[in-house]
Structures are given as structure tokens and as C-alpha cells.
C-alpha positions as CSV (number, residue, x, y, z in Angstrom):
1,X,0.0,0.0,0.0
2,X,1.2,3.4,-1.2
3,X,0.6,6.5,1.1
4,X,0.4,9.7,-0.7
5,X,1.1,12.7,1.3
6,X,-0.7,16.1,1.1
7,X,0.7,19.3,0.0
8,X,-0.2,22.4,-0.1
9,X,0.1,24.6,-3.3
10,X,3.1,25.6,-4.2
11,X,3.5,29.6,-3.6
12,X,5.8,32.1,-4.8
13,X,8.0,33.9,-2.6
14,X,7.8,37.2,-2.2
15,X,11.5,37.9,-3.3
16,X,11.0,35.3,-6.2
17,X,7.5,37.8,-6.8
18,X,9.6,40.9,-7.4
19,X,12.7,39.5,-9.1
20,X,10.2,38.7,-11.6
21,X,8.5,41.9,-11.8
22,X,11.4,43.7,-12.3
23,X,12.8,40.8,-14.8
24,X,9.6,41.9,-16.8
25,X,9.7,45.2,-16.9
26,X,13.1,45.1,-17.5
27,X,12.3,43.0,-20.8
28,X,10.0,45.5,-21.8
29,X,12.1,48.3,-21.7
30,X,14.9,46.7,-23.6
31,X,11.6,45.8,-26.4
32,X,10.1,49.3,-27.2
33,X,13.9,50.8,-26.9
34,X,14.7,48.6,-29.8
35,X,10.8,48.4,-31.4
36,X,10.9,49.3,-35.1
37,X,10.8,52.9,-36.1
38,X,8.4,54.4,-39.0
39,X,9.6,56.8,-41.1
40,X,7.3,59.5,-39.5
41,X,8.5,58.7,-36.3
42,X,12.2,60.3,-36.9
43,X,13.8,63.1,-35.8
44,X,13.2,65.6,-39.1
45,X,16.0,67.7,-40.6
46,X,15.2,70.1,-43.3
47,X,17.8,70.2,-46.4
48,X,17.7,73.9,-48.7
49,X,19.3,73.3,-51.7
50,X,22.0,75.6,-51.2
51,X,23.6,74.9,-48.3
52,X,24.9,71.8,-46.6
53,X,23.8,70.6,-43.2
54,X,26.4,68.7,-41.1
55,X,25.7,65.7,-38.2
56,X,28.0,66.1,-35.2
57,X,28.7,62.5,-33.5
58,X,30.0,62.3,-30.0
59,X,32.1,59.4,-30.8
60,X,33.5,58.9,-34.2
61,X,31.1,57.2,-37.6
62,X,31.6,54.2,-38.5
63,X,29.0,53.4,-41.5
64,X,26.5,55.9,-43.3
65,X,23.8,55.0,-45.5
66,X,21.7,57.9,-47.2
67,X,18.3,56.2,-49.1
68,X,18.5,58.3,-51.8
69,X,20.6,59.2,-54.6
70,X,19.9,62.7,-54.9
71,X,21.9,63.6,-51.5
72,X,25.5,63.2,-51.3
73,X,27.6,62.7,-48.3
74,X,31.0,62.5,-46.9
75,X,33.2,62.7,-43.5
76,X,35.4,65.6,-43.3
77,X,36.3,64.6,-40.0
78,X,35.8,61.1,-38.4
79,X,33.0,62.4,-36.2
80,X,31.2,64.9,-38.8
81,X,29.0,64.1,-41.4
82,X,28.2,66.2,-43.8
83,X,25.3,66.3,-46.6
84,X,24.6,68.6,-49.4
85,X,21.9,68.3,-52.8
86,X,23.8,67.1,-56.2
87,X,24.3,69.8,-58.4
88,X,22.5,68.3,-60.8
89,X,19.2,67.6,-58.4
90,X,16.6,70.8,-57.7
91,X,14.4,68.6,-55.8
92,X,13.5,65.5,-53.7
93,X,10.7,63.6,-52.0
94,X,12.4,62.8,-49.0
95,X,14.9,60.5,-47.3
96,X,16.3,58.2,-44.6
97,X,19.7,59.0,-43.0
98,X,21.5,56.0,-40.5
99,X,24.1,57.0,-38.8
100,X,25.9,54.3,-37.0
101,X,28.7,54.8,-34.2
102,X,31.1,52.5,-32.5
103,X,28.2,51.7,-30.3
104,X,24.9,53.4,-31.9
105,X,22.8,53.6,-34.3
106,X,21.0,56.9,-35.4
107,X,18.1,57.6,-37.9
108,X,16.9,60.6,-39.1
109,X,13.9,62.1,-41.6
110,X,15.4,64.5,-44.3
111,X,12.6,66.7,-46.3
112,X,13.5,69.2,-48.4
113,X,13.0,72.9,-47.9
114,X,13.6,76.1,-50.1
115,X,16.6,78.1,-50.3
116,X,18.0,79.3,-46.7
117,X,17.3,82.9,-47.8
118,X,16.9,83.9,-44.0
119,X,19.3,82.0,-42.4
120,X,16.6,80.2,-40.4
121,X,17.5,76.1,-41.7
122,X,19.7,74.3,-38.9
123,X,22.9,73.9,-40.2
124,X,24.3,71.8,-37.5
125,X,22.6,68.8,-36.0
126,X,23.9,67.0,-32.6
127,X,23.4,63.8,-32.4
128,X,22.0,63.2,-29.1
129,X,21.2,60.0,-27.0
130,X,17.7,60.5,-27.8
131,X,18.0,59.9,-31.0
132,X,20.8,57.1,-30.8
133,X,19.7,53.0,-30.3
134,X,22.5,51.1,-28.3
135,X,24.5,49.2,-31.0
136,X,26.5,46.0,-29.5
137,X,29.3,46.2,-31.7
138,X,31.6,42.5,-30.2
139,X,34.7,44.6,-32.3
140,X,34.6,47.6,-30.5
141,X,35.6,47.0,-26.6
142,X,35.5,51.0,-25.4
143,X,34.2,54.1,-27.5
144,X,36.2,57.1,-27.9
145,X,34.1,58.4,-25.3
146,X,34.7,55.8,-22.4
147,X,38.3,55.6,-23.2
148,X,38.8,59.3,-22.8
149,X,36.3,59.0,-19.7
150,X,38.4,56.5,-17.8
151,X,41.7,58.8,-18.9
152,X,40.4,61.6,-17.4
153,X,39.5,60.0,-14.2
154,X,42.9,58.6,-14.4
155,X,44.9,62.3,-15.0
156,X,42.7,63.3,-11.6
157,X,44.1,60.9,-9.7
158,X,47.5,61.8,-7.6
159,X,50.2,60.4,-9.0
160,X,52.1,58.2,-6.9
161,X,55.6,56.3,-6.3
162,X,56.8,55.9,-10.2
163,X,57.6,52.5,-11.8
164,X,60.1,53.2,-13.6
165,X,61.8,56.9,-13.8
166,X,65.0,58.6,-16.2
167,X,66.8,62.2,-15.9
168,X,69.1,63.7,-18.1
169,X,69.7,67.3,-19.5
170,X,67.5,68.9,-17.0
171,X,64.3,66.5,-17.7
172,X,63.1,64.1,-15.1
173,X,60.3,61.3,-16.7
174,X,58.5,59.3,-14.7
175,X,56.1,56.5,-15.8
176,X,53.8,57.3,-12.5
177,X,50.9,54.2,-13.3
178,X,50.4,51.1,-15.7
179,X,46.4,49.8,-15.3
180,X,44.7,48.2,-17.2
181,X,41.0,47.3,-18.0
182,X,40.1,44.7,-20.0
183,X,42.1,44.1,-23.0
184,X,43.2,48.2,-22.5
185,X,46.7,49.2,-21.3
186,X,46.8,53.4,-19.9
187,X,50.2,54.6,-19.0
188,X,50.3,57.5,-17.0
189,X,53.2,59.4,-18.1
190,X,54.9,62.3,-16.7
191,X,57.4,64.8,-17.0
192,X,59.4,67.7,-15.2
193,X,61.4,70.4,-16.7
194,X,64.2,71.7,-14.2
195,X,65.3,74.0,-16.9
196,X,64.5,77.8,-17.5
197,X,64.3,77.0,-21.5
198,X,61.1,75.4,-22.3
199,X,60.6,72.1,-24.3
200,X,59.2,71.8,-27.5
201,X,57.8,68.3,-28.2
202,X,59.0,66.9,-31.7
203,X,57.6,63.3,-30.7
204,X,56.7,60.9,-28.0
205,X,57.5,57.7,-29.3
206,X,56.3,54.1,-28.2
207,X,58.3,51.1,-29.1
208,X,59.7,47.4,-28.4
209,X,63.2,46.8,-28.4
210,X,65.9,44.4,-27.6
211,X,66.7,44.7,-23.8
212,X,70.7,43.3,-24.6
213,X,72.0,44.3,-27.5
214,X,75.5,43.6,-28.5
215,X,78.3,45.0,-30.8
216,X,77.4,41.7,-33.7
217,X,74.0,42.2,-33.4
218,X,71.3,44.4,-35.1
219,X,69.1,46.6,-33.2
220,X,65.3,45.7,-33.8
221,X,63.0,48.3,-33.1
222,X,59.2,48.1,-33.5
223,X,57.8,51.1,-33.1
224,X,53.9,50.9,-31.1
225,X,50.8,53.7,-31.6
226,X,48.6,54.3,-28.9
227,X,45.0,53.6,-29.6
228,X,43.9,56.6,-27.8
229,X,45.9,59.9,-26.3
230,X,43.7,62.2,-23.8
231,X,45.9,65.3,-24.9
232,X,47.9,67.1,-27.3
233,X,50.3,69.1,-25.7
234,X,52.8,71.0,-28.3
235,X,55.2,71.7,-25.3
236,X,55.8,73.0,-21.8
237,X,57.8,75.1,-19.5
238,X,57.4,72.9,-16.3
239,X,55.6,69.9,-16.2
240,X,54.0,67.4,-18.6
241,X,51.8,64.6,-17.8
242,X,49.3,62.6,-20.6
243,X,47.6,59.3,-20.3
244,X,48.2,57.4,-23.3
245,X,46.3,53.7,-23.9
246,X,46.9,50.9,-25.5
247,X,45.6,47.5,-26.5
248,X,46.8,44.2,-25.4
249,X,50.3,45.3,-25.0
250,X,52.6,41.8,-24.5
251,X,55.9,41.5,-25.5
252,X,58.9,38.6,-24.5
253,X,61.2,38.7,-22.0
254,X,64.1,39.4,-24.1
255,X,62.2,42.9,-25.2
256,X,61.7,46.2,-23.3
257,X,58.9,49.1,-23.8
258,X,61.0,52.1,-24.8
259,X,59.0,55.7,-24.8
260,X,61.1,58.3,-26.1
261,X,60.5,62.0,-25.5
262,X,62.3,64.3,-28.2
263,X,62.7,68.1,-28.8
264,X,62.2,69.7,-32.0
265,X,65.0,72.4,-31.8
266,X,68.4,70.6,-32.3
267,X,69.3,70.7,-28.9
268,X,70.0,66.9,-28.3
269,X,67.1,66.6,-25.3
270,X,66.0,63.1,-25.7
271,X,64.6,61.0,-22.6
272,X,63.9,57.4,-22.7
273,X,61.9,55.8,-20.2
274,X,62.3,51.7,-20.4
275,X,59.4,49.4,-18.6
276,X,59.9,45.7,-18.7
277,X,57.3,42.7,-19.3
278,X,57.3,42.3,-15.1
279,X,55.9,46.6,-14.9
280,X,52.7,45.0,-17.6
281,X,52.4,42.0,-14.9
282,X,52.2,44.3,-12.0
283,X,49.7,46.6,-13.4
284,X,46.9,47.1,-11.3
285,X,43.1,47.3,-12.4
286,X,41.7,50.8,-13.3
287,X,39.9,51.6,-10.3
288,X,36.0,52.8,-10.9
């Protein structure tokens, strides 16, 4: 003989209730933020055939596609798009202009309008996050905006004991911090002028190179570009400092990272700083 036992219904837990409410409405949020758009639902921009109206991206355009051939386009700058009538058109119906970003994508409504006879047509249009769809982009790790985010919080940090440090002619470098986020490397990289004759930056230069290098043997250099540098400083009197990143910076243990600060004038003022493979290992986590 089997006895079956009695239970009572099975209930949610409260917890369980409003993890699922908020699962919900999170799903729905992330629906109608990517629900498809009708054309009359864009952002409009009026185009006069006589004068050319320009998109302003915060980060910098990766892909454009205009729906019509009667409006041209092109990037004067990687973050500027710019669109103007064909000489050969007088009119259109009306168009569709996606924008996309390293990690948006941007649509927009263009009619046409008469000639900007009183200055009144918007010439410039910023694209703003209303306008912009979050794009997930697995090529692009940080936009130009994060990157230059996480540099400035970086620069306002104090700098601390430097790992590794050179002087000559006057000039004291210092590599102050290596972190790292992700696959991103930022150097923190400073410098002092002890001098009364101010230094005129010719080139900051990045490279691997042989750490022993003997009389037989020839030098090989391999010179590195930072993926991203916060500023661009010409010069100065006293004191330099920049964040510079990189990505996935490895190198053997026969090679060192060389940067090498050079003046324009003849004046022979070079500084190398040298970090090895152990400074990379050491670096610590950008902190948030």
C-alpha cells in the first residue's frame, strides 16, 4: 500500500514575486527601446538646396547609409558628417539618414526645404542620445568616449611612487601608473622640466626593443601607436603629464617598452623611459 502525502500549493515567494516583476519590466524596456521605427516617427532635418547641413557625432562614424541618390555625403572629419543636394538635383521627395557609431545607431527624416534665404535652416545637428539605439558592436571594446572617460579619471588621480623613472639634461620622466582594463593598457606618463628654456615636443615615441643588445648584433625596433591619447600638448615650460592607452600590450622577455621624448629644436634633449614585461604583470586594475 502506497501512502500519498498532502501538500499544499506551491506559492511564490515574495523575493521570487519581485525579481520577476522587475525581470519583466526590464524585458519590456529593452523591447520598445529597440521596437521598429516608421519613417514618420524620426527626428526631421530640413535640407535647402543651397547649403549643406552637417551631423556632429560624439564618438567617431563608422557606417553611413543615405536612401537616396539625390543627396550626397561624406566625412570631413571622423566624427562629422556632412550632406549637401547634387548639383544636378533641384528637388526630392524625402529620405532616410542611418548614422551608426562604435556603439549606436541613429536615424533621421530628411525633407526638403527652399533656399535658406533667412538663415533660419539648422545647419548643424547633434546627435543626441535620444536619437541614438545602443548598438553591440563584439569589435569595439571602449568608444572614444569611455576611453577618454576612464583617462580623465585617471589624470585626476594623484600620482604616486613611479615604476620606472629617467633624468638627463634637466628632464626628469617618470612612468607614474600602468592599469589596465580589459584588454586596455593606460600609461600615466609624466614629466618635469628643471630647466629655465622650455621644451618643444617633436615626438613621444612608443616602441619594443631588444633589452641586450650587443656589438654583432642588429638593433630591432618596433615602433607601437597608442590607440587613444587624452591630450595634445605641443610643449611645456614645467611639467607634462598625458595618459596614453593601449591595446593588449605583450611582449617577451628578451624585449623592453621604450618611450622616447624628443625636442624639436636641435638641442639633443631626448629621454627614454624603459618598462619591462614584469611593470605590464604588476599593473593594477583601473579603479572605478
Amino acid at each position: 500500500m502506497c501512502t500519498w502525502s498532502i501538500r499544499k500549493p506551491f506559492k511564490t515567494p515574495v523575493n521570487m514575486k519581485k525579481y520577476l516583476l522587475l525581470l519583466a519590466a526590464i524585458i519590456m524596456a529593452v523591447g520598445q527601446s529597440f521596437a521598429q521605427l516608421n519613417k514618420r516617427d524620426l527626428p526631421v532635418v530640413y535640407l535647402p538646396t543651397n547649403v549643406s547641413v552637417h551631423f556632429v557625432s560624439p564618438e567617431p562614424i563608422r557606417f553611413v547609409d543615405i536612401s537616396v541618390k539625390d543627396i550626397s555625403g561624406d566625412l570631413p572629419v571622423p566624427n562629422v558628417l556632412r550632406i549637401h543636394l547634387r548639383d544636378s538635383v533641384s528637388r526630392f521627395n524625402d529620405a532616410v539618414v542611418t548614422i551608426t557609431g562604435e556603439k549606436f545607431i541613429a536615424q533621421y527624416r530628411v525633407v526638403p526645404c527652399r533656399d535658406d534665404q533667412d538663415g533660419t535652416v539648422q545647419t548643424e545637428i547633434a546627435i543626441e542620445p535620444a536619437d541614438c539605439r545602443p548598438l553591440d558592436n563584439p569589435e569595439i571594446g571602449l568608444s572614444q568616449p569611455e576611453l577618454k572617460s576612464n583617462a580623465l579619471r585617471l589624470l585626476a588621480m594623484r600620482p604616486g611612487h613611479p615604476v620606472e623613472e629617467a633624468k638627463a639634461f634637466g628632464l626628469e620622466g617618470a612612468l607614474f601608473h600602468i592599469y589596465t582594463l580589459g584588454d586596455y593598457i593606460f600609461l600615466d606618463i609624466g614629466y618635469r622640466n628643471q630647466t629655465k628654456l622650455p621644451y618643444t615636443i617633436d615626438q613621444l615615441r612608443f616602441s619594443m626593443e631588444d633589452k641586450k643588445v650587443t656589438k654583432a648584433s642588429t638593433v630591432q625596433s618596433v615602433a607601437v601607436t597608442p590607440l587613444y591619447v587624452l591630450q595634445d600638448i605641443p610643449g611645456f615650460t614645467k611639467y607634462y603629464r598625458n595618459i596614453f592607452v593601449f591595446k593588449k600590450l605583450t611582449f617577451p622577455g628578451n624585449k623592453v617598452f621604450t618611450i622616447s621624448l624628443s625636442e624639436k629644436q636641435l638641442s639633443g634633449r631626448t629621454l627614454t623611459l624603459k618598462a619591462g614585461y614584469k611593470d605590464l604583470l604588476r599593473a593594477d586594475v583601473l579603479p572605478k
